[in-house]
N, C-alpha and C positions, 0 to 999 in steps of 0.2 A: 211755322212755315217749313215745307219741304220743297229742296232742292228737287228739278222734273230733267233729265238731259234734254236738250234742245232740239238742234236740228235742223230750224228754221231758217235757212238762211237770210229771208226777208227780215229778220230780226234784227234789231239790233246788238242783243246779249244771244248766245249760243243757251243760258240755264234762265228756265222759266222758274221762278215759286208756286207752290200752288198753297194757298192761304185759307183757313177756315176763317170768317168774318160773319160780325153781328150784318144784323139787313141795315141799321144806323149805321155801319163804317163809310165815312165819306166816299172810298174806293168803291161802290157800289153803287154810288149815281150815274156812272156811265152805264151800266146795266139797265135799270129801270127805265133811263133817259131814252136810251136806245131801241130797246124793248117796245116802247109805247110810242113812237116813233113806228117802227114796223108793225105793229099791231092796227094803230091809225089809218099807214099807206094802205093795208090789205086788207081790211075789213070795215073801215070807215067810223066812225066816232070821236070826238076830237083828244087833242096828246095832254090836253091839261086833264080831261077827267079820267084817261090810261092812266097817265102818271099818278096822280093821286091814287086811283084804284091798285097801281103797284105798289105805293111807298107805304099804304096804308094798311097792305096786306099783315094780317098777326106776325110780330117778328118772332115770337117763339116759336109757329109752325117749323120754322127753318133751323134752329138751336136745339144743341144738345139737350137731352137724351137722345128724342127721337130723330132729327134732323140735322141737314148743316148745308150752309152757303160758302160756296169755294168760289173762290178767284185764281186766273190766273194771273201772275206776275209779270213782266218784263222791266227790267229795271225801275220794279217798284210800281209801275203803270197797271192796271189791268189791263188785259187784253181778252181773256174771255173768261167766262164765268158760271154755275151753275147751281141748283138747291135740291134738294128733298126734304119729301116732309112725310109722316105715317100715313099709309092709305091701310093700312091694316096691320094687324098682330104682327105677318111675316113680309107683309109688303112697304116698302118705301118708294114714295111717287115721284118721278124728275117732276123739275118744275125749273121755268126758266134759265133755260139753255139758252147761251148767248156767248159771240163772239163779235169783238170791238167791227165796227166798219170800216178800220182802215188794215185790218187783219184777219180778213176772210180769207176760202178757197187756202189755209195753209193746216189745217187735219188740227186746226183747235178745236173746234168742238167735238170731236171725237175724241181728243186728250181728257175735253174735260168730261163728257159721258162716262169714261174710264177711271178716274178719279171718285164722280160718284156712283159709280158702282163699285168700287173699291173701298172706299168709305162707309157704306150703306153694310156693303157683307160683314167690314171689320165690328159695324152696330149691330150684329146678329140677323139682322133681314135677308130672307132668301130670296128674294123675286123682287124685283121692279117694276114697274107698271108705268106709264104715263099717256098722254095724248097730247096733239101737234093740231094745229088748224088744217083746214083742208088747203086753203091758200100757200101751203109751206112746204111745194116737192122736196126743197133740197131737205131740212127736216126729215120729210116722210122717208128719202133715200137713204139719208145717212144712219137711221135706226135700221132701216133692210138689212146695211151693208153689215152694222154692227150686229147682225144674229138677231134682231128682236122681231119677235111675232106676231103680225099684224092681228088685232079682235077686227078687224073689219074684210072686207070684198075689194083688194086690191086693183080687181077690173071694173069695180063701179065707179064712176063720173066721184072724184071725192068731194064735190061741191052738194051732192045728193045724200052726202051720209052725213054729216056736220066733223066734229072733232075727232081725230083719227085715233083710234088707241092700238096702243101696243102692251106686250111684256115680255120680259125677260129671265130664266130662272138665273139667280149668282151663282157662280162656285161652276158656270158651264162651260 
């Protein structure tokens, strides 16, 4: 675990951890929970077969060598959390970016994009890649804000393209 400076005053703790964890660490079911949850509200399917579709996903996608599931910390609690996993030789893909619901709108999920792409370069990948639903402005905004490059038509109806991709080079 490494200590993050805070900041947050909505926090309780001023220093967040950010933790690499297996996809089995109990800390990790508010992720999946919540996840499919949000995925359910905005595109419709029910949260018992999201969930399972989350818990079920390969946990080695997400584990060392090529990959890694970070948490963050607040006295111990996650609060937000994120993964990669190989999309190729020099790419590593986000994959389930998440911050808790009672800890939105405070620049976690940006802490933790930062983290994995920080992790991802320290693994030798030079680019990142991923995609967001069309259903998920604030997603779509927050990758903008962060420097990443939409593969798609920004001015088309995002409901008309399906899953939004983006990338990223590291080290930019």
């Amino acid at each position: 675990m490494r200590p993050v400076a805070g900041g947050l005053s909505d926090l309780v703790t001023s220093v967040l951890q950010v933790c690499q964890v297996d996809q089995d660490d109990p800390r990790v079911a508010p992720l999946l929970a919540e996840l499919a949850h949000e995925y359910s509200s905005r595109y419709g399917g029910t949260f018992e077969k999201l969930h399972e579709d989350l818990r079920g996903y390969p946990r080695e996608r997400f584990a060392p060598p090529d990959g890694a599931l970070l948490l963050l910390l607040a006295d111990g609690e996650p609060v937000a959390g994120g993964a990669f996993q190989r999309y190729d030789q020099r790419t590593a893909e986000l994959k389930r970016i998440w911050t808790h619901s009672a800890h939105r709108r405070r620049g976690l999920a940006r802490r933790v994009v930062a983290e994995l792409e920080r992790e991802a370069a320290a693994r030798g990948y030079e680019r990142v890649y991923l995609t967001t639903g069309p259903r998920q402005p604030e997603a779509k905004a927050l990758y903008l804000a962060m420097g990443y490059r939409p593969l798609f038509d920004v001015t088309a109806d995002p409901e008309t393209i399906g899953p939004l991709a983006f990338e990223k080079p590291l080290g930019s």
